[in-house]
C-alpha positions in Angstrom: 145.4 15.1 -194.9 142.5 14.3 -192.8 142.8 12.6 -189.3 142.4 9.3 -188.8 139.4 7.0 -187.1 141.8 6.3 -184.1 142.5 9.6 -183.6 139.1 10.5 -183.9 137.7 7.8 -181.4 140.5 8.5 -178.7 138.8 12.2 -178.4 135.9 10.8 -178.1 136.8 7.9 -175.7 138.4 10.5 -173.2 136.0 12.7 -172.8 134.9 12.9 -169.5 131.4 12.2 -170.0 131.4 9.6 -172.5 129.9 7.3 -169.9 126.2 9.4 -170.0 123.5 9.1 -172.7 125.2 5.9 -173.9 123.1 4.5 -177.1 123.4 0.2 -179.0 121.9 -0.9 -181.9 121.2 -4.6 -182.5 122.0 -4.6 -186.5 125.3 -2.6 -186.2 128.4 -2.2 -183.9 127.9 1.6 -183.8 127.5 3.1 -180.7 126.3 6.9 -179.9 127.2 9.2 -176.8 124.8 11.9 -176.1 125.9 14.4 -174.0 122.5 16.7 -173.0 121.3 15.3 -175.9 118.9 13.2 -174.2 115.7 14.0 -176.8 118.3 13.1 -179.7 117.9 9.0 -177.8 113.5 9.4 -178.8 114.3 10.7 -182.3 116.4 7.5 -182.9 113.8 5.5 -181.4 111.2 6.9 -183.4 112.5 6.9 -186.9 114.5 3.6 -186.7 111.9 1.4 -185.2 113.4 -2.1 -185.2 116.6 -0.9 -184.7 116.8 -2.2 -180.8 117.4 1.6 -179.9 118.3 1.4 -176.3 120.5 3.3 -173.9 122.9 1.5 -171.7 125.0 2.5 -168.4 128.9 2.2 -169.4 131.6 3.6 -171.5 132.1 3.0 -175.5 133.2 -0.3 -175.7 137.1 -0.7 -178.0 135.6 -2.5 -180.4 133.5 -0.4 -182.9 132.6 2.8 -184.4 131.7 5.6 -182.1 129.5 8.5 -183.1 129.0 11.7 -180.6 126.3 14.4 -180.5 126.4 17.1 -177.6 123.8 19.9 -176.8 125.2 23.3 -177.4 122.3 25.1 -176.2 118.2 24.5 -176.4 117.5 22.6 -179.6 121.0 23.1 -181.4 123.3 19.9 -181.5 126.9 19.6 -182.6 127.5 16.2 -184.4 130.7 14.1 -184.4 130.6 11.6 -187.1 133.1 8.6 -186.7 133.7 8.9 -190.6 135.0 12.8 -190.2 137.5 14.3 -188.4 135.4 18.1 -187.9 132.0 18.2 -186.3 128.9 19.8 -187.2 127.6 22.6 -185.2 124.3 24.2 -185.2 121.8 21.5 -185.9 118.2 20.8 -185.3 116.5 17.7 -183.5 116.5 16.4 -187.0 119.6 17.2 -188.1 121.0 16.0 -185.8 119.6 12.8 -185.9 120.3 12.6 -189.7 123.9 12.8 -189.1 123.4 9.5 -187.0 121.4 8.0 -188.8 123.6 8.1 -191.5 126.7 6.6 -189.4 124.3 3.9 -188.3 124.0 2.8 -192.0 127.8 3.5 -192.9 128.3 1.3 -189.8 125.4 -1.2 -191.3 127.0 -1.7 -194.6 130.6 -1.8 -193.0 129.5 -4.9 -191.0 128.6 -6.4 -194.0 131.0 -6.2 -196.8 128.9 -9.0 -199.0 126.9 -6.1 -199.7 126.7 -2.7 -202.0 124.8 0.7 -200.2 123.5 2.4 -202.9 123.1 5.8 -202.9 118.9 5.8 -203.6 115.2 5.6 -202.9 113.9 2.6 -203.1 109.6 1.5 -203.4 108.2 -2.1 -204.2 105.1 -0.9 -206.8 103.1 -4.0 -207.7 105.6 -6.4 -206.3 108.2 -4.5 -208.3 111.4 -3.7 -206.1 112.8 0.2 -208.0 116.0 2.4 -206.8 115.6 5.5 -207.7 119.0 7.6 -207.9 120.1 10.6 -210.0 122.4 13.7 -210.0 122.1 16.1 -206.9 118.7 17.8 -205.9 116.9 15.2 -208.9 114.2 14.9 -206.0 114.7 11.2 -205.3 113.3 11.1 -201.4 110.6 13.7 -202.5 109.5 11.1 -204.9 110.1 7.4 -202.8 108.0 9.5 -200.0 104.9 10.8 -202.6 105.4 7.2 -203.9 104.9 5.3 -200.4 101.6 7.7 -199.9 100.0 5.5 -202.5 97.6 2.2 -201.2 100.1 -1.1 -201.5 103.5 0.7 -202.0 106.2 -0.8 -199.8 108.9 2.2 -199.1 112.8 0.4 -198.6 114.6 3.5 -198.3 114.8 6.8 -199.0 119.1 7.2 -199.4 120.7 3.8 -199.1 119.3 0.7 -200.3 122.0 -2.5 -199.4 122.0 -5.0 -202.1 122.9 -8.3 -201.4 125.4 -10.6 -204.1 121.9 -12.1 -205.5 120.4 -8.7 -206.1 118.0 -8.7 -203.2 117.3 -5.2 -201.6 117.2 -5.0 -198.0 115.3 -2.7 -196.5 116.5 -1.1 -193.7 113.1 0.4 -191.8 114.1 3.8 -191.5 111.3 7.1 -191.8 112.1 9.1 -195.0 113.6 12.7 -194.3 112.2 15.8 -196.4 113.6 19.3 -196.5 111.3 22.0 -195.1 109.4 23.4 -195.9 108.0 21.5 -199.0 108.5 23.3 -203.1 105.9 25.1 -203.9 105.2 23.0 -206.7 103.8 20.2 -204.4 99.9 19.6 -204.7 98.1 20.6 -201.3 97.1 16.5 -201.0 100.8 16.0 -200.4 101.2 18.9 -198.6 98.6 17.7 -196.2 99.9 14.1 -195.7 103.0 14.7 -195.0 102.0 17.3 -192.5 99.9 14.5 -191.2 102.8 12.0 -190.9 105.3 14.1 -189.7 107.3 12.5 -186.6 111.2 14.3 -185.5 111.4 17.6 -187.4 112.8 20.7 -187.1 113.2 24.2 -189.0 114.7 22.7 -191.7 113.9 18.5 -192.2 111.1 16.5 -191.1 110.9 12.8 -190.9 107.7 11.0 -192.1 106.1 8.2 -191.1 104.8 6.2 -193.9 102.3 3.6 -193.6 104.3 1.0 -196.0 107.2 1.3 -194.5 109.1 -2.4 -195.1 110.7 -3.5 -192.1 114.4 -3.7 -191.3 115.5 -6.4 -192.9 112.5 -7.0 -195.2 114.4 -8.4 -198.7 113.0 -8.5 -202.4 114.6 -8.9 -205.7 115.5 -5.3 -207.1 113.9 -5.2 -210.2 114.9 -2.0 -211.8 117.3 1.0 -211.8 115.6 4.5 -212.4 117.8 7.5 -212.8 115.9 10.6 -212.4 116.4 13.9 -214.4 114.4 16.8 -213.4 113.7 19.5 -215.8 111.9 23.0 -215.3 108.8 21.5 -218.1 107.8 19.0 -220.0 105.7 16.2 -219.3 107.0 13.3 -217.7 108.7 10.3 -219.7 110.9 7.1 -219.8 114.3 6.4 -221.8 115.6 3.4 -222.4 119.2 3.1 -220.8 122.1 1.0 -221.4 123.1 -1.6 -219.0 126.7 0.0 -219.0 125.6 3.7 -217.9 123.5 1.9 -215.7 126.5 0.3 -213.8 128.4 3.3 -214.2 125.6 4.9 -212.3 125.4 1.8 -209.5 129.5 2.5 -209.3 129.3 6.1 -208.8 125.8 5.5 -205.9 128.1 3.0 -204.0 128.6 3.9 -200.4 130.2 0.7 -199.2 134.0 -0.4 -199.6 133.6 -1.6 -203.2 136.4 -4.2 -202.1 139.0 -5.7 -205.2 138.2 -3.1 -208.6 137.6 -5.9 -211.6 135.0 -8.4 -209.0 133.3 -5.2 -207.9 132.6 -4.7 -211.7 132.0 -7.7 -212.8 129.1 -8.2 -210.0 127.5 -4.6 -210.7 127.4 -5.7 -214.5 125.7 -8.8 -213.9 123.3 -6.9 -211.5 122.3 -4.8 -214.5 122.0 -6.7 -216.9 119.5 -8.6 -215.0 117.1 -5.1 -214.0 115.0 -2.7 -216.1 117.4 0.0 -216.7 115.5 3.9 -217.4 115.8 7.7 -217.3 112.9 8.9 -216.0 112.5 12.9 -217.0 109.7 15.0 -215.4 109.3 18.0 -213.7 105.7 17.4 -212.3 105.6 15.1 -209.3 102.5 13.5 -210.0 102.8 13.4 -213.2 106.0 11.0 -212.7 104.3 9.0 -209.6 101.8 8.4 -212.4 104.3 7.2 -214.5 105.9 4.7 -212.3 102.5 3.6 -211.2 101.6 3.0 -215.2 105.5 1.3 -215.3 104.9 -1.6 -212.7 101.2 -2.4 -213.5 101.9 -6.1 -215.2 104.1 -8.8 -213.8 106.9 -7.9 -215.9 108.5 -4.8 -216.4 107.7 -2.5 -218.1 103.3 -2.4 -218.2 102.0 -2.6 -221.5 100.7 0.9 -221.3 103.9 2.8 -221.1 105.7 3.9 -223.8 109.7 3.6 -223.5 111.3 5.9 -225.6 115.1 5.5 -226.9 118.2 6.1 -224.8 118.8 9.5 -224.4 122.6 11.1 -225.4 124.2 12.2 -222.3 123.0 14.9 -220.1 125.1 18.3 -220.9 127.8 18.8 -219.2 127.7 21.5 -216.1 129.0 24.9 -217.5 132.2 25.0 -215.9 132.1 26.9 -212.3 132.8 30.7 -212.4 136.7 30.6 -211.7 137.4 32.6 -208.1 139.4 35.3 -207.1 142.2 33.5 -204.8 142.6 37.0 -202.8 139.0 36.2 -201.1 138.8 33.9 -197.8 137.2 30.4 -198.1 136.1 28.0 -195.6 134.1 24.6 -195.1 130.5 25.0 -195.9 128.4 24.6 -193.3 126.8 20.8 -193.0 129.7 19.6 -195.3 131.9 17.1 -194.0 134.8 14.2 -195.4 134.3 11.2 -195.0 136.6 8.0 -194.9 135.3 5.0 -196.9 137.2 2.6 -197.8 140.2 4.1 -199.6 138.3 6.9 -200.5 137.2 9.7 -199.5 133.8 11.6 -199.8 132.3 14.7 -198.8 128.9 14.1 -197.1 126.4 17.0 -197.5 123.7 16.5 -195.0 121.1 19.0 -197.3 121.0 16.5 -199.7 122.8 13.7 -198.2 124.8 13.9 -201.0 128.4 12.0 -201.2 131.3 13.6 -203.9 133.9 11.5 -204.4 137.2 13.7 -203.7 140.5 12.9 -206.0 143.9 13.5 -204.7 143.9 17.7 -205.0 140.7 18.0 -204.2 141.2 16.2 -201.1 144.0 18.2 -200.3 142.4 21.4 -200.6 139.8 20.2 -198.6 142.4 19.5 -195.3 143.6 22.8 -196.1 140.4 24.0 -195.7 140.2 22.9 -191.8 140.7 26.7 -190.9 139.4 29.6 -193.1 141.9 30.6 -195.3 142.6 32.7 -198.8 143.2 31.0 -201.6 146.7 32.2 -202.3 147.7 30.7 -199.2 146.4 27.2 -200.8 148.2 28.2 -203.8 151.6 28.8 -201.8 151.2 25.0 -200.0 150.4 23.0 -203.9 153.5 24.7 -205.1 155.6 23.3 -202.8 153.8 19.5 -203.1 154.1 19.7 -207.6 157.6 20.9 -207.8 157.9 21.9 -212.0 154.4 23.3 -212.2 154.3 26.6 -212.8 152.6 29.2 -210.3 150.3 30.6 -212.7 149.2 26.7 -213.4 148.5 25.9 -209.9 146.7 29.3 -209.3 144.2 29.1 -212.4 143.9 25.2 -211.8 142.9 26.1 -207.6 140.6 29.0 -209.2 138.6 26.5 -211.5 138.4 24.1 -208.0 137.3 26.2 -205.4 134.6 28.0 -208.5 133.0 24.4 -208.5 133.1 23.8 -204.7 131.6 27.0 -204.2 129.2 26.3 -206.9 128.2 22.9 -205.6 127.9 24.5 -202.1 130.5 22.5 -200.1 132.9 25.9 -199.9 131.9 29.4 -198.8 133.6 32.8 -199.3 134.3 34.7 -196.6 132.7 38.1 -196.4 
């Protein structure tokens, strides 16, 4: 399967330049080599501000995390991520310093194992504390970032929100990061802010600077749990939801090392039980800041003036992936890599910063994966792991697989 942290950090400790471009944090143990990544040290310093960025003279210390990011050429960084065992090639300023910033939060949430990292955004509207989370591409940092652009909204986060055991949110004071360039569906007052208040960005992502940004370590109660669906119409509305989809959605968000099963549980269901729990269905951005706005305009949630309606039944399930042809080639998807968490293990998709949680096969598919291969190759190695299963089992169970991988863009075909 996939390599382990200590094998990872020994490559990292022995190179021969480890000693140059040496980054610390104060919140977390995580420390960064940069190796001709000199302008990758500024990024850091300008989208984490009170994050103690500093660099230091030295070699990575033996006790924590270490995360690497070299220069390939002018502007294109390769990034090591101490959670994966395969780098990431080919990135912008911002990309780069996505991938770390993302390690620094791993490593933030690792170093405190009290808390939960949801997977969200996260505003205070009105003194109201919301996560926002949802399936992929449901446009949750479009949304937190439109959001903060409003007089007296206080942006947390924009991916992970930690949570401590009493169901405060701490913010952890980092710039939200958009794709580029923005949908076309975006109104040209957006457009023009965040153009205005863009800070580290590069052909593809931009970070923002937003002038409510809560600092690192600002804490207030979270008091509600939004799960955003996105259609192509309609106008822009809020479901009731039940406290149990709601924890299955906290469970399924959760970034940190959920620790013993039945406590982990037990602490998300008391969570929310205690927080407004709603779908919120639009496909007009303003139309839904509008919404939220209307939501959090009374001391108690919900405002007066917003309709709720009833919970909705579940969404429909995906159609199920165009099966492959096992005779073509796949490989890793570009900006796709596993990571170790916990016991489990993830793929981290830095387009989205999206985490799927891999089970057993999948996981193994994805090792197999480390070098381009064809699929009847991958076929050939299960058959020798589930003696008794038929061939033709295997083959048209790997064909369904790598059809939803493909689909979900964390494997490529070959051409």
């Amino acid at each position: 399967m996939l390599h382990s942290v200590k094998q990872i950090v020994g490559r990292l400790r022995a190179s021969p330049d480890a000693a140059q471009g040496l980054m610390r944090f104060d919140p977390v143990p995580q420390e960064v080599v940069l190796s001709g990544a000199e302008a990758v040290a500024g990024a850091l310093a300008e989208v984490m501000p009170g994050w103690g960025v500093r660099q230091v003279s030295g070699t990575p210390s033996e006790a924590g995390p270490v995360t690497r990011v070299t220069q390939e050429e002018p502007g294109r960084y390769a990034y090591q991520s101490w959670w994966s065992n395969a780098p990431l090639t080919d990135l912008g300023l911002a990309g780069a310093t996505c991938g770390v910033v993302a390690d620094l939060v791993q490593s933030y949430c690792d170093a405190r194992p009290e808390m939960i990292g949801l997977h969200c955004g996260a505003v205070e509207v009105g003194g109201h504390l919301l996560a926002f989370t949802g399936p992929f591409r449901a446009g949750k940092t479009t949304l937190v970032t439109r959001l903060a652009a409003e007089p007296g909204v206080r942006l947390f986060c924009d991916d992970v929100l930690p949570v401590l055991p009493d169901g405060q949110g701490v913010a952890l004071g980092i710039q939200p990061r958009l794709r580029l360039p923005l949908p076309e569906g975006v109104v040209a007052a957006f457009r023009a802010h965040v153009a205005a208040h863009l800070t580290v960005q590069d052909r593809r992502y931009g970070y923002v600077r937003a002038d409510g940004q809560a600092g690192l370590g600002t804490r207030a109660p979270l008091a509600g749990l939004i799960v955003l669906r996105r259609e192509a119409s309609g106008p822009a509305r809020l479901h009731r939801m039940r406290v149990a989809d709601a924890v299955a959605h906290m469970i399924r968000q959760n970034i940190a090392d959920p620790g013993e099963t039945e406590a982990h549980y037990d602490r998300l269901a008391a969570l929310g039980a205690r927080l407004f729990c709603a779908t919120l269905v639009y496909s007009d951005l303003e139309e839904a800041v509008r919404l939220v706005s209307d939501l959090c305009a009374a001391p108690t949630l919900p405002g007066r003036r917003v309709q709720i309606g009833p919970v909705l039944p579940p969404e429909p399930v995906e159609a199920p992936a165009v099966p492959v042809d096992l005779a073509q080639v796949f490989c890793r998807a570009a900006e796709v890599s596993a990571r170790e968490i916990g016991q489990d293990v993830f793929l981290w998709q830095m387009a989205g910063r999206n985490f799927f949680r891999l089970n057993p096969v999948a996981g193994a598919v994805w090792a197999l994966l480390q070098e381009p291969c064809r699929g009847h190759e991958i076929a050939d190695v299960l058959a020798e792991v589930f003696l008794g299963t038929p061939q033709e089992t295997i083959a048209d169970d790997l064909s369904d697989l790598l059809g939803q991988m493909c689909a979900r863009g964390l494997v490529a075909i070959e051409t």
